[in-house]
N, C-alpha and C positions, 0 to 999 in steps of 0.2 A: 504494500500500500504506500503509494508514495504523494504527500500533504502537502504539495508547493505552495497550496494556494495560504498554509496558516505557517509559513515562515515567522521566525519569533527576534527580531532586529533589536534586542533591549536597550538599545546605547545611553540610554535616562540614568541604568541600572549598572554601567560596567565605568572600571576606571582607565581611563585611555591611557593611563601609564604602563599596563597591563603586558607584560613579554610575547614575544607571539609564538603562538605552540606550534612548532616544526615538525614534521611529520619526519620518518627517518628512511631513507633510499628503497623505494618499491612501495611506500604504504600511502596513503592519501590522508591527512587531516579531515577528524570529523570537527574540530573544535576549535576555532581562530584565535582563542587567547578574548577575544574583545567582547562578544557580545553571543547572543545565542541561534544566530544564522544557521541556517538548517537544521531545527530542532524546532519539535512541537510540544503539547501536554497530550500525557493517557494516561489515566491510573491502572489498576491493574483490573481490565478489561478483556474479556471474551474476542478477538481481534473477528472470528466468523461472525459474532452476533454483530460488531459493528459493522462487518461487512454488507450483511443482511438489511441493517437499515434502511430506511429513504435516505434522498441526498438531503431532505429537508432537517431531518432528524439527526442525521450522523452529522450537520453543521453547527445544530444546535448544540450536541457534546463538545464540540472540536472547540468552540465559542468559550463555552466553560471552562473546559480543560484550561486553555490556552490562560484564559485569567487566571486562572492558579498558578500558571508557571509563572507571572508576572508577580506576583503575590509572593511566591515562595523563594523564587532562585534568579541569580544575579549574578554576575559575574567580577569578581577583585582580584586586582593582582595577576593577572592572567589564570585564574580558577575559578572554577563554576560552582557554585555555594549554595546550599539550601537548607533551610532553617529547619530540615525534620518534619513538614508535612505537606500537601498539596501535590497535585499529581505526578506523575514520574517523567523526566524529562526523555523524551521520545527521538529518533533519529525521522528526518522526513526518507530516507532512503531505505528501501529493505535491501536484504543481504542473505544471498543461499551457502555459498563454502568461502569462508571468508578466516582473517587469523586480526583477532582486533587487540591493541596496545592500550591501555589505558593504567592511569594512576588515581589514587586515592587516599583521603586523611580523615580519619573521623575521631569521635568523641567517647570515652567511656558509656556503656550501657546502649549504645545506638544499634540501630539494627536497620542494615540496607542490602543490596542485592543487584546483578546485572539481569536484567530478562535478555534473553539469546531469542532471534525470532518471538519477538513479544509473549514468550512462557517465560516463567521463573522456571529457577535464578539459578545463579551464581553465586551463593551465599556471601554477607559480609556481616561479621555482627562481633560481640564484643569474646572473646573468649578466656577472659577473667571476670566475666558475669554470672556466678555464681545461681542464681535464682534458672537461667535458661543451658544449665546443664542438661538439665533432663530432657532438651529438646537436642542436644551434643554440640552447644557452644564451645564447651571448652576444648573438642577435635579442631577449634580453628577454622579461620575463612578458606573461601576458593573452591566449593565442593557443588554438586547439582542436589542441594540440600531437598527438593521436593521431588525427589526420586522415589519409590517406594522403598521400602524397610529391605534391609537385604540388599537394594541392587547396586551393582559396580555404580564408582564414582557420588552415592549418599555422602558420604563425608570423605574428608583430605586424606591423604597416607601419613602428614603429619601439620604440626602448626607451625606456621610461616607468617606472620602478624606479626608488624612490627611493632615497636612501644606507641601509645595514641602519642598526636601531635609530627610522627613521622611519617612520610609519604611512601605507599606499598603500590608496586608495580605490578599488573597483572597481564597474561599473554592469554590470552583464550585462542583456541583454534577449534574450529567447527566444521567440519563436512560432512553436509546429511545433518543425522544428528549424535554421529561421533565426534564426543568432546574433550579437548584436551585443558587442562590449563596450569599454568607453573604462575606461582605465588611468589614473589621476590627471587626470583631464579630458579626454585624448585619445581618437580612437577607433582602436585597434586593430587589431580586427577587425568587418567592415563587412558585417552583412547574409550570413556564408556559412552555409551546410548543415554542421552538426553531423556526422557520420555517426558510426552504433553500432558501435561499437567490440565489441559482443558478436557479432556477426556476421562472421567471419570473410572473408567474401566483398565486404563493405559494399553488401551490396542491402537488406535491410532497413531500412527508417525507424526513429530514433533512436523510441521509448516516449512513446504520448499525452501520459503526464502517468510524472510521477516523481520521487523526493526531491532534496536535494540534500545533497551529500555533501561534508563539510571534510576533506582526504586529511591525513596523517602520512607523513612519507616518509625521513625525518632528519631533524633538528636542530629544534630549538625553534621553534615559530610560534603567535602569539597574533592573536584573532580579536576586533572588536568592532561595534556602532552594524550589525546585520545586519538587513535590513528586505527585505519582499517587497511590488509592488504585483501583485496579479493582475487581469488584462483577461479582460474579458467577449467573448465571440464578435465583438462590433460593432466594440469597439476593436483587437482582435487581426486582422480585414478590413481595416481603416482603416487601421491601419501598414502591412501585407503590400501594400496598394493602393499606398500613400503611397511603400513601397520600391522599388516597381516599375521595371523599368531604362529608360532614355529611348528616345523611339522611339514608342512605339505611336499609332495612329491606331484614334480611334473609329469604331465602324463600325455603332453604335445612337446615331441621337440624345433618346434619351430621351423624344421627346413621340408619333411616329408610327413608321412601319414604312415609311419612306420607304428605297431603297437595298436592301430587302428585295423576296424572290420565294417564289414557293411559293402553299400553302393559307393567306391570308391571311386567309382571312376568318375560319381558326379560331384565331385569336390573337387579344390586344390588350394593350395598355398600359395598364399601371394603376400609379400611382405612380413614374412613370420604369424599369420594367420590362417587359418581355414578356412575357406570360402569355399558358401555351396554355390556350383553355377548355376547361372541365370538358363529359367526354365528349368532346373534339376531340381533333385531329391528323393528322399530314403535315410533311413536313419544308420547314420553313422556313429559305431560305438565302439568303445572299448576293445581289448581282447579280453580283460580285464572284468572278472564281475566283482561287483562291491554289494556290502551287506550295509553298515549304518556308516557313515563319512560324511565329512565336508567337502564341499566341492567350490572353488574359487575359478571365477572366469572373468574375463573381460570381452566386450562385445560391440560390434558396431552394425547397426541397421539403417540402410537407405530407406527413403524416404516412400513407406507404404508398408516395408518389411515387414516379413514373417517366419519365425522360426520357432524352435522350441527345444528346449533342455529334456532327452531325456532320462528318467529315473526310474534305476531298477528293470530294465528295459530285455526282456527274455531274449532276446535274438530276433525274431520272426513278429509279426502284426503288425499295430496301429499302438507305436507307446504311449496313450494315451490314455490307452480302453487296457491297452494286451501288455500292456507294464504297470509299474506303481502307478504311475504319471504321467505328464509332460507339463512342464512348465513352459509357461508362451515366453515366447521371445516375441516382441511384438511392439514396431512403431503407432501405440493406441491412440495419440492424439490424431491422427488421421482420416481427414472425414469420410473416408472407406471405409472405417471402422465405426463409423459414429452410430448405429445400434445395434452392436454384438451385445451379446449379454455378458455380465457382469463378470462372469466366471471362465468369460474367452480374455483378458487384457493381459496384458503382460506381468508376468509374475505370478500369474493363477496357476492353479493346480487345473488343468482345461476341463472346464465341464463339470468342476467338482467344489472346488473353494476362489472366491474372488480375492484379487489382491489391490493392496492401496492401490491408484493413481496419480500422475503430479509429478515424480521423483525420477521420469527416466531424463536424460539430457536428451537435446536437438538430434535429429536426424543426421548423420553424417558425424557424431562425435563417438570416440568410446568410452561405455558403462563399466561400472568394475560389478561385480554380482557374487555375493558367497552364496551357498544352498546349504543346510543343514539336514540330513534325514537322518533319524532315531527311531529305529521301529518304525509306528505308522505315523509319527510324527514331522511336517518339514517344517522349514522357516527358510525363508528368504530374504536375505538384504542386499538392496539395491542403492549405490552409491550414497552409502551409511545411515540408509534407513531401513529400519523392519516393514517391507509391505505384505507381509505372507505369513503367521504362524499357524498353522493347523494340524488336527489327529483326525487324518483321511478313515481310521478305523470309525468313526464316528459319525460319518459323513452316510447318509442314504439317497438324501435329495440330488438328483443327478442333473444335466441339461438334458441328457440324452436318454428317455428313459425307453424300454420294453413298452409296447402292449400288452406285452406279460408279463404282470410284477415277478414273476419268481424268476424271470430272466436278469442275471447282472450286469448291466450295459460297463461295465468296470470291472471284467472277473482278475484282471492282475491289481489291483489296487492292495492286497494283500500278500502280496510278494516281497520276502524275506532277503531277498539278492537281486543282482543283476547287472545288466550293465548300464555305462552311463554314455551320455550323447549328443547327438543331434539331432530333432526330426526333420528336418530339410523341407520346407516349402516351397521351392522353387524361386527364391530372392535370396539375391546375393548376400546373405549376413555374411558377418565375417566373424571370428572367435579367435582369441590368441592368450597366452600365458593362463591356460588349461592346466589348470593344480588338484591334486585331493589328498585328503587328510585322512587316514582309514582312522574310524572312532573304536575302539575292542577291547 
């Protein structure tokens, strides 16, 4: 959502002696030093419900909001100040894999926070505040504190807060909603899943792209030196690759189709990828059969593409129906595709479970994609977001069903093994640094 029109120009409010905050080689300044240009008000708001609005009605918040940020925060000294209440100062620009720079100083007993794509947070709060232990203050800031109980990145690996009155640097890096962040030099939090906190269930993927939001929560905190780099598709693959957990074993060596079976002859390499030919296909798989594994690929789909992952794949049929699976491969914003059902888009289990949409890149870029299967269990993540978890044992409502219920239009859905693949549709996708991880 991008707010040009409630730019917030305070110059009433700032001191023009003010240093100007340099952004540092490859990042772009969100914050001039002087005043609050490019920055609007939101408190901590539902971003789809305001989406949902009229434009009459979502003007009328933006109106409010906006007074409160005049009300509350101001800019001294080359730092943005806020007296501890009124709405959170908002970025007008949203941001999908991005690595954001920002510093900060607050006050004993305060309690503030960064929203990453307008969800909290980022925790930041006092952690010699005795009374919000029980909530795990005293684990220290920098943690995706509204994460559920248990999950990777809830709290820091240790406390990095520095004494109040000194100014604490934070690196946050995001792709998808793989979060990184290092606390005065340290890291933190390493590489976990954000999860949207607007979703009361947390199945939902954290929002492609979305602002970022500086919380008010009590007490006094001053903000400065904020800078953004944003990654391009290429580099945002490249880290997600790079973050990849140890373990896996290539299972494409990038020059031939050595180790592979199937309709060989309707594929080929080109560029250290496999590409099915144009007009070709047949599922190309493995020698190799796998039982429960992770499976890492990277992918690129022309513009209409259609392919498919797939899983647990017996040799012979339709791995779709005649294996565990197939997961689509599938350029879905394509208005060729604009009413398949739910459970044909890319990342579905085809015909059986739908997956998020939103999270693939453009046409003509490449996806990075892990696949998880555990028993009848998969999960899918697609450039660092979960769009897929489900227990196909579970699953009876088909797309494709019999006239005769006791026929199972899915009889491999319950296969223990097999191989893994490609179902080839006759577009050029392409596939390369083809990995898997045997789970046992």
């Amino acid at each position: 959502m991008r707010v040009t029109a409630c730019l917030l120009t305070l110059t009433c409010l700032c001191s023009f002696a003010a240093a100007e905050n340099e952004a540092p080689e490859g990042y772009r300044s969100l914050f001039n030093g002087k005043d609050l240009t490019g920055w609007h008000g939101m408190p901590h708001f539902n971003p789809d419900q305001l989406a949902a609005m009229s434009e009459e009605d979502r003007a009328a918040k933006m109106k409010e909001w906006n007074q409160s940020i005049s009300e509350h925060w101001k800019v001294e000294d080359g730092a943005i100040v806020n007296d501890g209440h009124g709405a959170y100062l908002t970025t007008d620009d949203s941001f999908r894999d991005y690595e954001l720079l920002i510093d900060y100083k607050t006050v004993p007993t305060a309690d503030s926070g960064i929203y990453l794509k307008n969800t909290p947070q980022v925790q930041i709060w006092d952690h010699t505040h005795e009374p919000a232990f029980k909530h795990g203050s005293d684990k220290g800031s920098g943690a995706l504190w509204n994460n559920s109980a248990g999950a990777p990145g809830k709290f820091p690996t240790k406390v990095m807060d520095k004494p109040f009155g000194e100014w604490n640097q934070f690196k946050i890096r995001q792709i998808g909603a793989r979060t990184t962040v290092w606390l005065n030099g340290e890291k933190v939090v390493d590489n976990a899943i954000m999860e949207n906190y607007w979703d009361k269930e947390r199945k939902v993927p954290l929002r492609a792209s979305g602002q970022i939001q500086l919380q008010t929560h009590g007490g006094e905190i001053q903000w400065r030196n904020i800078a953004i780099k944003e990654f391009t598709p290429k580099e945002a693959v490249k880290i997600l690759a790079e973050e990849r957990a140890e373990g896996f074993e290539s299972i494409f060596n990038g020059k031939d189709l050595k180790g592979w079976s199937g309709p060989t002859e309707n594929y080929e390499v080109v560029d250290g990828s496999i590409r099915c030919k144009e007009g070709k296909g047949g599922t190309l798989h493995t020698d190799k059969k796998y039982a429960d594994f992770v499976a890492s690929v990277q992918f690129k789909v022309p513009p209409g593409g259609n392919n498919g992952l797939a899983i647990r794949y017996p040799g012979k049929g339709n791995p779709a129906f005649d294996g565990m699976t197939e997961l689509q491969v599938l350029d879905s914003e394509h208005p060729k595709y604009a009413k398949l059902d739910p459970r044909q888009y890319h990342g579905s289990a085809y015909g059986m479970a739908p997956a998020f949409r939103g999270y693939l890149y453009e046409p003509g870029e490449w996806n990075y994609q892990e696949v998880t299967v555990v028993g009848p269990e998969i999960t899918v993540e697609l450039n660092g977001n979960i769009i897929l978890k489900t227990d196909l044992s579970k699953i009876t409502d088909y797309m494709h069903k019999n006239k005769d219920p006791k026929v199972d239009t899915h009889p491999g859905k319950n296969l223990k093994e097999g191989y893994f693949g490609f179902a080839g549709h006759n577009d050029a996708v392409q596939f390369r640094e083809v990995m898997i991880k045997e789970l046992k």
